[in-house]
C-alpha positions as CSV (number, residue, x, y, z in Angstrom):
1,X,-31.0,28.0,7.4
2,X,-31.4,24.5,8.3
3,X,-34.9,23.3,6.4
4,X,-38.0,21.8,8.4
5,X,-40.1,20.0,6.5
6,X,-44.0,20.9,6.5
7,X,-46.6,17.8,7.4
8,X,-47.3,17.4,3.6
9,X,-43.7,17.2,3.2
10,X,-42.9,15.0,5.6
11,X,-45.9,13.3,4.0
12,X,-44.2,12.5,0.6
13,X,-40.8,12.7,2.1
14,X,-42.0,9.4,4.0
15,X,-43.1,7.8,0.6
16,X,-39.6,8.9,-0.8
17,X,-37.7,7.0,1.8
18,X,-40.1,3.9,1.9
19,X,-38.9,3.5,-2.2
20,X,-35.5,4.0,-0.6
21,X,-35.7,1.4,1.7
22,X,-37.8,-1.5,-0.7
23,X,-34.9,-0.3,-3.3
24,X,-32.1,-1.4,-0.6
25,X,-33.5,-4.1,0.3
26,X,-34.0,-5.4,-2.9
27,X,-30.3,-5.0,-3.6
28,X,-29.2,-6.4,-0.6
29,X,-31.3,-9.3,-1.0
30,X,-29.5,-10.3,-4.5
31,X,-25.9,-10.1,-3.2
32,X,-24.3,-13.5,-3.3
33,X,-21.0,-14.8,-5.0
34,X,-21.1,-14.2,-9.0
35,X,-23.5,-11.0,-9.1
36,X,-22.1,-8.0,-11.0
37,X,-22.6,-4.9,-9.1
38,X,-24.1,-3.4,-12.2
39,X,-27.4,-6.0,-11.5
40,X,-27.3,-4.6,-8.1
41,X,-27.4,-1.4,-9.7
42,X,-30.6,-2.2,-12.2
43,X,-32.2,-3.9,-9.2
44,X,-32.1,-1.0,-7.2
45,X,-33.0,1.5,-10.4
46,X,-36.3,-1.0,-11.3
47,X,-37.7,-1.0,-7.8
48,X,-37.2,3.1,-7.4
49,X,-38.8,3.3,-11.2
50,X,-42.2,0.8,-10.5
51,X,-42.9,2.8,-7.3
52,X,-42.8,6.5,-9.7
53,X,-40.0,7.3,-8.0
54,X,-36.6,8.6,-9.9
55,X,-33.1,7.4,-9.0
56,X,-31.5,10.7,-7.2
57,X,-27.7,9.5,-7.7
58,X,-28.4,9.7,-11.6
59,X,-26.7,12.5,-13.0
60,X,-26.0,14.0,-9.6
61,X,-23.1,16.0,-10.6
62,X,-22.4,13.9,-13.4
63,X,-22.7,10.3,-11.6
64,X,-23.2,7.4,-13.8
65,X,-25.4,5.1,-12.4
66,X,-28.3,4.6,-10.0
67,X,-26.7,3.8,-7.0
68,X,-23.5,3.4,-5.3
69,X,-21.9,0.0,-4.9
70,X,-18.4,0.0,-3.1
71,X,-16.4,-3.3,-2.2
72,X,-14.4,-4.2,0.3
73,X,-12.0,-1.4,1.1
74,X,-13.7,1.0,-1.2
75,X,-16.1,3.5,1.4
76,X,-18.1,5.0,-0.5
77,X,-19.4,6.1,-4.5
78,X,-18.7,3.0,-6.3
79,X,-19.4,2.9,-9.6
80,X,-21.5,-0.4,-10.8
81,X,-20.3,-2.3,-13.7
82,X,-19.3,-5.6,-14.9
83,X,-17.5,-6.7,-11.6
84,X,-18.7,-9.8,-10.0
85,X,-18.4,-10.2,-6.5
86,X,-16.9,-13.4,-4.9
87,X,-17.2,-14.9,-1.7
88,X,-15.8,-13.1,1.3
89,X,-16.2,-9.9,-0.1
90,X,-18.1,-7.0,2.3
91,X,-20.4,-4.7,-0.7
92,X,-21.4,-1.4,0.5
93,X,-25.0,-0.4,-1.8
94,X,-26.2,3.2,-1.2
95,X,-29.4,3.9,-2.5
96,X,-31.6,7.4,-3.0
97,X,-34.9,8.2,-4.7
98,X,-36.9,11.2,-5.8
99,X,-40.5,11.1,-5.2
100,X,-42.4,14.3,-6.3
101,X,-39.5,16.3,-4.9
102,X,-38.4,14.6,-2.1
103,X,-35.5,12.5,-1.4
104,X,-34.5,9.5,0.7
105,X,-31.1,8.4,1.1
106,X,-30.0,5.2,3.0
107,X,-27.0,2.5,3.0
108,X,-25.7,-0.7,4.5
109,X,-23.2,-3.4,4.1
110,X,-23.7,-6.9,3.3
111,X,-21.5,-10.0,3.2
112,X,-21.1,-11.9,-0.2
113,X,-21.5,-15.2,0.9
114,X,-19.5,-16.5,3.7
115,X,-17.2,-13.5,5.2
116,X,-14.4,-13.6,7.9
117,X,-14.9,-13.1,11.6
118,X,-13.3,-9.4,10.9
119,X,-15.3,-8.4,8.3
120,X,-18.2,-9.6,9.7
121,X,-17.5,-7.5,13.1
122,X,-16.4,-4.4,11.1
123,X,-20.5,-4.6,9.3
124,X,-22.3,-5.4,12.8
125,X,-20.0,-2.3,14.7
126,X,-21.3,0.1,11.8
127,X,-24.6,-0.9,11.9
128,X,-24.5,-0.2,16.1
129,X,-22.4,3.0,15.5
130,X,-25.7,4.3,13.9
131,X,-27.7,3.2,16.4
132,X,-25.7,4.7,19.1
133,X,-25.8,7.9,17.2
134,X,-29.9,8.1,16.9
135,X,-30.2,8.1,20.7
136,X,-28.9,11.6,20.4
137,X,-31.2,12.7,17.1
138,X,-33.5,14.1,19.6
139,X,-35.2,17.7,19.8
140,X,-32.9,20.4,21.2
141,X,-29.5,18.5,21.3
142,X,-27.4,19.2,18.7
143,X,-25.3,17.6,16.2
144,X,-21.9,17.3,17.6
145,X,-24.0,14.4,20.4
146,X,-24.8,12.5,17.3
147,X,-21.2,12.7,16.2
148,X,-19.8,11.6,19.4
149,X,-21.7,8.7,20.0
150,X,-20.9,7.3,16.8
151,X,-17.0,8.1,16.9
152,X,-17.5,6.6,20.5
153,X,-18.9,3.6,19.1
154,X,-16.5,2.9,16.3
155,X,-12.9,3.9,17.9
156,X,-13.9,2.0,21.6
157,X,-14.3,-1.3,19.1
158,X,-10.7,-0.4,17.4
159,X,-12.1,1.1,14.0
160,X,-11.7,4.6,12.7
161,X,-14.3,7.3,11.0
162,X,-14.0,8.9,8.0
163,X,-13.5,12.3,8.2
164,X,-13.6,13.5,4.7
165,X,-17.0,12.3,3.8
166,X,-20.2,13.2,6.7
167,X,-23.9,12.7,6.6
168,X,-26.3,15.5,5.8
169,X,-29.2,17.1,6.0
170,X,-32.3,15.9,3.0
171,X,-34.8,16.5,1.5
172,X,-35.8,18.8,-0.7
173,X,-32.4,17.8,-2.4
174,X,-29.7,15.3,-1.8
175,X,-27.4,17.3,0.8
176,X,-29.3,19.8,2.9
177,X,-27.8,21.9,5.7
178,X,-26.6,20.5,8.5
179,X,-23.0,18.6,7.8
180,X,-23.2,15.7,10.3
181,X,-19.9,14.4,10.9
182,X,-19.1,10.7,12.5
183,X,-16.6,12.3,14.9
184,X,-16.6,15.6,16.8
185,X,-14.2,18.3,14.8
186,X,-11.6,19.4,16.5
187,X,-12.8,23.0,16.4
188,X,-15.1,22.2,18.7
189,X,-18.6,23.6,19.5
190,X,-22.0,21.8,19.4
191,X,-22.7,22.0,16.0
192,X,-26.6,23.0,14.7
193,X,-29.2,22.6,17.4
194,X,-32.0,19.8,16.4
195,X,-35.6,20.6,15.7
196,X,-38.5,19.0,15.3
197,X,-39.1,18.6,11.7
198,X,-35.4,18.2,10.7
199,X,-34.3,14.9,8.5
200,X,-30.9,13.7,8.7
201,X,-28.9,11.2,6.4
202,X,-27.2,10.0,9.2
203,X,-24.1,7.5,7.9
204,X,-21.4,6.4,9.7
205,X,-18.4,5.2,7.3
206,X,-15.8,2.7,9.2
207,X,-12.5,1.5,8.4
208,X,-10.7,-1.8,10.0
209,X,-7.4,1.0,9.4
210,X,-6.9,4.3,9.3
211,X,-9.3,7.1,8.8
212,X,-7.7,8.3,5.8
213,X,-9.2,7.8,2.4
214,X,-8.8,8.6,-1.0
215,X,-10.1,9.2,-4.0
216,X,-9.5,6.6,-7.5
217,X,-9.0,8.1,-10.8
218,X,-12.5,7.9,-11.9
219,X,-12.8,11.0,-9.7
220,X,-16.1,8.7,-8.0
221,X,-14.5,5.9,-5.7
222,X,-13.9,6.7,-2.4
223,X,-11.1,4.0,-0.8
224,X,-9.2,3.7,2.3
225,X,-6.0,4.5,1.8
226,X,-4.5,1.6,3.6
227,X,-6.5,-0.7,1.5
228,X,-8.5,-1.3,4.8
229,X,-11.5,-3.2,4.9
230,X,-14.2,-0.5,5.5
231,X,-18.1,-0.7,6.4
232,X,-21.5,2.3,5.6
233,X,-24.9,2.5,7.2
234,X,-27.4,5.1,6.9
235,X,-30.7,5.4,6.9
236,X,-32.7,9.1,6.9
237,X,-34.0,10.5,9.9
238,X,-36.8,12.3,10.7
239,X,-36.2,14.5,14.0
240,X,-39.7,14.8,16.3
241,X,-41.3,15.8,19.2
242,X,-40.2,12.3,20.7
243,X,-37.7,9.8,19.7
244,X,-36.8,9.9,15.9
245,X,-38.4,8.1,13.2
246,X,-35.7,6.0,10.7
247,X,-38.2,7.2,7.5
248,X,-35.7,4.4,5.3
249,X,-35.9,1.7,7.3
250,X,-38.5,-1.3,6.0
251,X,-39.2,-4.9,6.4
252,X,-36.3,-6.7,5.2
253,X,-33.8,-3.7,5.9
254,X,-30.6,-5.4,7.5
């Protein structure tokens, strides 16, 4: 059963994924040549803890730090630490927070410094792979729209999807039913039908190569297995009666 969140759910859920947002934006702000992704990481984890909020990656099945921080042609669950980024590199940050229960989730990519022409096109494609995707987050279509447009977006520009990794449902915890995939399985079908009510981690995961990935020995990091560049946006979504509502997205939100 695919949850719908009550109004006084969807009343803290929104406070949730504002602390979300402010957190990701605060992270993305302090990227710049020299910064360890670990600062990113204590950035993010003071801006979820001032707003009462709790940092939902922490622990999460062992995970050792508040966020996720991937570089360059890492995709996703980077592991912050004493690294310091330099100028050209692309840093994935994905952020979530607790608040009284309920969880936000979002992501985005941002250039360290001055970037190339090709890694700055991979980080704007992502970002509009999303946004074509959202135009199908709408009551009574299902899933598998929201996958299409974003596999649409990403392989008509020359990039790949991820298929190993989708977004989710979230709320009452981190991964909720439905699986939302950035490409349309082969299987086929529709996938889950939309209601009102439903939030959605929607996150499309690009790679400049291939769509394969793999997975470093820290049993976290998630790479390309080309060593492509690759690029992650999310934010959570809130399906309504009318067009959805991005619940993580916030002044200063890239």
């Amino acid at each position: 059963m695919i949850p719908v969140k009550t109004l006084k759910e969807l009343a803290i859920m929104r406070q949730a994924c504002r602390i979300t947002g402010l957190a990701l934006a605060a992270a993305g702000a302090a990227v710049a040549p020299g910064v360890t992704t670990a600062h990113l990481d204590a950035i993010a984890r003071r801006v979820i803890r001032e707003h009462g909020a709790k940092p939902t990656f922490l622990g999460y099945r062992g995970y050792p730090a508040a966020v996720n921080v991937s570089v360059n042609y890492e995709v996703i669950h980077g592991i912050p630490g004493k690294r310091a980024l330099a100028e050209g590199d692309i840093v994935s940050i994905d952020v979530g927070a607790t608040y009284q229960g309920l969880v936000g989730d979002a992501a985005a990519t941002f250039a360290v410094g001055s970037v190339s022409s090709e890694a700055a096109r991979l980080i704007a494609v992502t970002r509009e792979c999303f946004f074509q995707g959202i135009t199908q987050a709408k009551k009574d279509r299902h899933v598998y729209a929201i996958s299409g447009a974003i596999q649409d977006c990403a392989e008509r520009n020359g990039y790949s999807v991820v298929r190993d990794f989708t977004g989710h449902g979230v709320g009452r915890v981190l991964h909720e039913e439905p699986e939302v995939p950035n490409f349309v399985p082969p299987k086929g079908g529709r996938g889950a039908r939309l209601r009102a009510g439903m939030c959605l981690a929607i996150e499309p995961m690009v790679n400049a190569g291939c769509f394969d990935v793999e997975v470093l020995r820290d049993g976290w990091t998630v790479c390309t297995a080309d060593r492509a560049l690759s690029a992650h946006y999310e934010h959570t979504v809130l399906i309504t009666e009318d067009e959805p509502e991005l619940l993580t997205l916030v002044e200063g939100s890239v």
